[in-house]
C-alpha positions as a LaTeX table, in Angstrom:
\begin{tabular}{lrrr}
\hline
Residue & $x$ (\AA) & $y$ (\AA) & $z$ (\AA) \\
\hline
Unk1 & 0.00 & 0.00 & 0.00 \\
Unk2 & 2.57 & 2.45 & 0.49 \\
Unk3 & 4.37 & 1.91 & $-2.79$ \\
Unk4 & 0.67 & 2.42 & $-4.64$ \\
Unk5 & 0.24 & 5.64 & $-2.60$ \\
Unk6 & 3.64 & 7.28 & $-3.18$ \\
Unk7 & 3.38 & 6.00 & $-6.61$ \\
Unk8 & $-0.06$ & 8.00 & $-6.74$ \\
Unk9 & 1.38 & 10.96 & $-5.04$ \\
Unk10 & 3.78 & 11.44 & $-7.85$ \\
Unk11 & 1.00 & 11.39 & $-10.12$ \\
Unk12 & $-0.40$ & 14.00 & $-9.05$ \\
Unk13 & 2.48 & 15.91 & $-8.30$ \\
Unk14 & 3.72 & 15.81 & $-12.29$ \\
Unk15 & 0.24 & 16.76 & $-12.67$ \\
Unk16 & 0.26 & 19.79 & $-10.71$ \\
Unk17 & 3.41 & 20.74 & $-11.75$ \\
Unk18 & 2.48 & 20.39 & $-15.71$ \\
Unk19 & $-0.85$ & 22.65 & $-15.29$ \\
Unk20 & 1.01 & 25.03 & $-13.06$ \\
Unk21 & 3.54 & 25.28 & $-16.32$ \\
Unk22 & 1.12 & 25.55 & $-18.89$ \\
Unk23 & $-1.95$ & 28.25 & $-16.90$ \\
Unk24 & 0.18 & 30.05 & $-14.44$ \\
Unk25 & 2.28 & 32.14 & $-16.93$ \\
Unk26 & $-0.89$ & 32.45 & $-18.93$ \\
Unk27 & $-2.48$ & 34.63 & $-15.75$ \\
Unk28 & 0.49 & 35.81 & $-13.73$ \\
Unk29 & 3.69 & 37.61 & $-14.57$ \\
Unk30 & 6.57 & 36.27 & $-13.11$ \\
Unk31 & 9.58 & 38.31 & $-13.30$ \\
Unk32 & 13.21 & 37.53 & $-13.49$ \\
Unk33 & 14.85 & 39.77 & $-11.39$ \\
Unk34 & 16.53 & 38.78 & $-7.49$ \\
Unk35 & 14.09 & 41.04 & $-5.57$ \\
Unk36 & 11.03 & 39.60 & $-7.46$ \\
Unk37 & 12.11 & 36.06 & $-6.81$ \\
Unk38 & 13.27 & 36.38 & $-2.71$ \\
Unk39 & 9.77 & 38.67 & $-2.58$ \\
Unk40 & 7.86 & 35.50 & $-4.60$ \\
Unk41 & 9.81 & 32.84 & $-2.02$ \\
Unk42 & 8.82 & 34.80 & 1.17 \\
Unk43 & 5.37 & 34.89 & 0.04 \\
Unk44 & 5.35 & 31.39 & $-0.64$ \\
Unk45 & 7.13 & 29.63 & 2.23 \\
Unk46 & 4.26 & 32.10 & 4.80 \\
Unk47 & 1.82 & 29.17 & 3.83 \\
Unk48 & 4.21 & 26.34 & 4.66 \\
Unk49 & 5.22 & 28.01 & 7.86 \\
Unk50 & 1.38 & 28.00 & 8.79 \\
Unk51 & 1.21 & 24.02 & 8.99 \\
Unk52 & 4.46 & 24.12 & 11.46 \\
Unk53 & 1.96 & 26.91 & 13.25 \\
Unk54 & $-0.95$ & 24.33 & 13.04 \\
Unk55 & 0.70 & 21.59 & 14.44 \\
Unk56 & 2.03 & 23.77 & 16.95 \\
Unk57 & $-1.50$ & 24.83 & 17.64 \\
Unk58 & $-2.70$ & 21.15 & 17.80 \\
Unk59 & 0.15 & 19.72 & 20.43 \\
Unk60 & $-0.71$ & 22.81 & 22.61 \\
Unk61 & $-4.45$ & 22.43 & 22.64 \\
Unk62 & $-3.59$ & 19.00 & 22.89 \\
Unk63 & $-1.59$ & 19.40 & 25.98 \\
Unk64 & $-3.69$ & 22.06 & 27.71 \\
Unk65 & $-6.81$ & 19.19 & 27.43 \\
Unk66 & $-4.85$ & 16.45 & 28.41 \\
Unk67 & $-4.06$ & 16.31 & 32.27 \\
Unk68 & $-1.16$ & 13.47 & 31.21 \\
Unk69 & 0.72 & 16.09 & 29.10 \\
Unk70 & 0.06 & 19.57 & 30.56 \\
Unk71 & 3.22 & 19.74 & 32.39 \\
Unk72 & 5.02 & 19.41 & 28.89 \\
Unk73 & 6.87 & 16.88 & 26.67 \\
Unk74 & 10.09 & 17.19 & 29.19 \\
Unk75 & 8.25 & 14.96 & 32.05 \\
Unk76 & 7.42 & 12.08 & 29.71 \\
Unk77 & 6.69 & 10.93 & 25.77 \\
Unk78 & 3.03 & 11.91 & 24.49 \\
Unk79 & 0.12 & 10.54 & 25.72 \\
Unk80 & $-1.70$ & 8.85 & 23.18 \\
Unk81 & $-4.44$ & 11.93 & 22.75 \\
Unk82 & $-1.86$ & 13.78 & 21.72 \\
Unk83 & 0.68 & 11.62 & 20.35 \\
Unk84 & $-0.45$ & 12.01 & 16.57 \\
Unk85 & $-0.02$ & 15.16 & 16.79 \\
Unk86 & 2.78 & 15.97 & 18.18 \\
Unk87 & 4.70 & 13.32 & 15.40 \\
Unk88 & 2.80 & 15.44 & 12.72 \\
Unk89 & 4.06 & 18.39 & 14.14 \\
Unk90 & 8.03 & 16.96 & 14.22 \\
Unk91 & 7.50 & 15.65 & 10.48 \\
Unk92 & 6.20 & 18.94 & 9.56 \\
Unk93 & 9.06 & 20.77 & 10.86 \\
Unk94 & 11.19 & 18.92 & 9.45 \\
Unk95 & 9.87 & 18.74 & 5.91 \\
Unk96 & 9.16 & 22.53 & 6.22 \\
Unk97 & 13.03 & 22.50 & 6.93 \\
Unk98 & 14.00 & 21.35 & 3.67 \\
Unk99 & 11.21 & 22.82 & 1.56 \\
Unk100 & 12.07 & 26.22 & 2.87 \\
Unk101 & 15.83 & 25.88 & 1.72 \\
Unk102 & 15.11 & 24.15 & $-1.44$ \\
Unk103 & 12.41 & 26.36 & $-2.58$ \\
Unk104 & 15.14 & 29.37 & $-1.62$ \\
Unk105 & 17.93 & 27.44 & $-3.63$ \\
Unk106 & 15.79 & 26.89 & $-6.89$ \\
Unk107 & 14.43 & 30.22 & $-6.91$ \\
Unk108 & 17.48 & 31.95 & $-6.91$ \\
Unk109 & 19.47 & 29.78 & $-9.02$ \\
Unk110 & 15.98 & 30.06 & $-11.58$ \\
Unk111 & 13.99 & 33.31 & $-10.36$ \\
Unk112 & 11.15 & 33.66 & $-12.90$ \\
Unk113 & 11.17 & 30.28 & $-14.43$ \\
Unk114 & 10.58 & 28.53 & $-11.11$ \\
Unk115 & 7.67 & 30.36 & $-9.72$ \\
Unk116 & 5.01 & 28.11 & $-11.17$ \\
Unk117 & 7.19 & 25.26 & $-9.48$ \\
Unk118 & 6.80 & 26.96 & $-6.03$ \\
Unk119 & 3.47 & 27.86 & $-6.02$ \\
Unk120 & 2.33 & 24.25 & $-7.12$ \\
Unk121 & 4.46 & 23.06 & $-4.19$ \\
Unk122 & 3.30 & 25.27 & $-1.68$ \\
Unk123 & 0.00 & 23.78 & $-2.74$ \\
Unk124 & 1.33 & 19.87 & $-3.05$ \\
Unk125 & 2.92 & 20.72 & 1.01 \\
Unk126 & $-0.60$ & 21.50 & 2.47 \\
Unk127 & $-2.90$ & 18.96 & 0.57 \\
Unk128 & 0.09 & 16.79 & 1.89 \\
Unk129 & 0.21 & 17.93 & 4.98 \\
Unk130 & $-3.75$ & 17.70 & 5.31 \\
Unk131 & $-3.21$ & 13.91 & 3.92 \\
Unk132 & $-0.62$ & 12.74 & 6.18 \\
Unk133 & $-2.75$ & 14.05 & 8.83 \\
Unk134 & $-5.79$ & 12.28 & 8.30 \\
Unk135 & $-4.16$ & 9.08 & 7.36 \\
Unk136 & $-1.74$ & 9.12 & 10.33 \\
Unk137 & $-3.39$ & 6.96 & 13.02 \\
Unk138 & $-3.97$ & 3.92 & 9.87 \\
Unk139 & $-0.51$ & 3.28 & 9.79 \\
Unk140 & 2.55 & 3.87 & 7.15 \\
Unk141 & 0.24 & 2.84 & 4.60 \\
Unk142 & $-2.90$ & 4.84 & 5.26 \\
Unk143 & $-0.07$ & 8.51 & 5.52 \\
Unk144 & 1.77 & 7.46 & 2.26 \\
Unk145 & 0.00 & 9.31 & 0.44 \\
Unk146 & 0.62 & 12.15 & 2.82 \\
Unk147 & 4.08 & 11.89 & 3.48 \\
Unk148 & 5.03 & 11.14 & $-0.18$ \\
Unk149 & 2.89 & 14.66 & $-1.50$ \\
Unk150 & 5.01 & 16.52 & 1.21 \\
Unk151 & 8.56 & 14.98 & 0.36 \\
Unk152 & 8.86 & 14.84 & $-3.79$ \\
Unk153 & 8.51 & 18.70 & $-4.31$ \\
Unk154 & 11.40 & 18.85 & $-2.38$ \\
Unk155 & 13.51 & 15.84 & $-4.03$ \\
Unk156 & 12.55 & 17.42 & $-7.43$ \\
Unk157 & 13.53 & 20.85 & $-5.87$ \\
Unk158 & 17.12 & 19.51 & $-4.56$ \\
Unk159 & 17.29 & 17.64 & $-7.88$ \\
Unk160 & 16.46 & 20.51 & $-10.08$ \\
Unk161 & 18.86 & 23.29 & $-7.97$ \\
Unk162 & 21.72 & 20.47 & $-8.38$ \\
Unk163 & 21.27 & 20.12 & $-12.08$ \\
Unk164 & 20.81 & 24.24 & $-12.46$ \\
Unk165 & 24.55 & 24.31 & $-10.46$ \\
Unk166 & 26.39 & 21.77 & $-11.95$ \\
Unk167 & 25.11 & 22.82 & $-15.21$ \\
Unk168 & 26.50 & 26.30 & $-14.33$ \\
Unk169 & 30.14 & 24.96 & $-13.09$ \\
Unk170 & 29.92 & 23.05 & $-16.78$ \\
Unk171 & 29.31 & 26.10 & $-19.15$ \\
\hline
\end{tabular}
């Protein structure tokens, strides 16, 4: 089951990324030029910083409701009302980690071409983030689908930024 999610997850993620090529320029003019590109990637990574807020949000209203975990995570692991949450809060940081940087890196090495590929990941991070969610307490195979919508924009991002600079050192 995990293999058919992920494999579905990059489905939809080369969709999304093709329609965001073809429409997005057609509506929206994305210019070349540094300030355009760090004033595009602050923009974007606002809405991926929100689902490291939300889990925040969760764990704390978690803990607050919870008389096993108000005194905080240093007197003992998660109980399990709030255990979900608090690992979809430590994935989320961490994939918000890397998307952050690697959305950064591809931007500037690509400014105007790669601002349909950010906003379609901003959008693949929180229906991935919404997915992994929801699927978390059914096991690996029921957050696949999740996980794996979260992750490949940012293996395609490291990817693309690595081809862009050793293309560069090449020329």
């Amino acid at each position: 089951m995990v293999h058919r999610c992920s494999g579905a997850a990059a489905v939809v993620c080369a969709v999304m990324y093709g329609l965001a090529y073809l429409f997005l320029p057609r509506v929206l003019h994305f210019p070349d030029d540094l300030d355009s590109a760090l004033t595009f990637w602050a923009g974007a990574i606002l809405f991926i910083v929100l689902w490291v807020m939300v889990g925040i949000g969760l764990v704390s209203r978690g803990r607050r409701l919870s008389a096993q975990d108000i005194r905080g995570s240093a007197y003992g692991p998660p109980s399990p009302r709030i255990a979900v949450y608090a690992a979809f809060l430590q994935n989320t940081l961490e994939q918000a980690t890397v998307t952050i940087l690697l959305l950064l890196a591809v931007l500037l090495l690509l400014r105007g071409e790669a601002m349909p590929f950010v906003g379609a990941s901003v959008i693949l991070f929180a229906v991935g983030r919404v997915a992994f969610l929801r699927g978390y307490p059914g096991g690996a195979g029921t957050r696949a689908f999740g996980m794996a919508l979260t992750a490949l924009p940012s293996v395609v991002a490291f990817v693309v930024a690595a081809g862009s600079v050793i293309a560069r050192v090449l020329r």
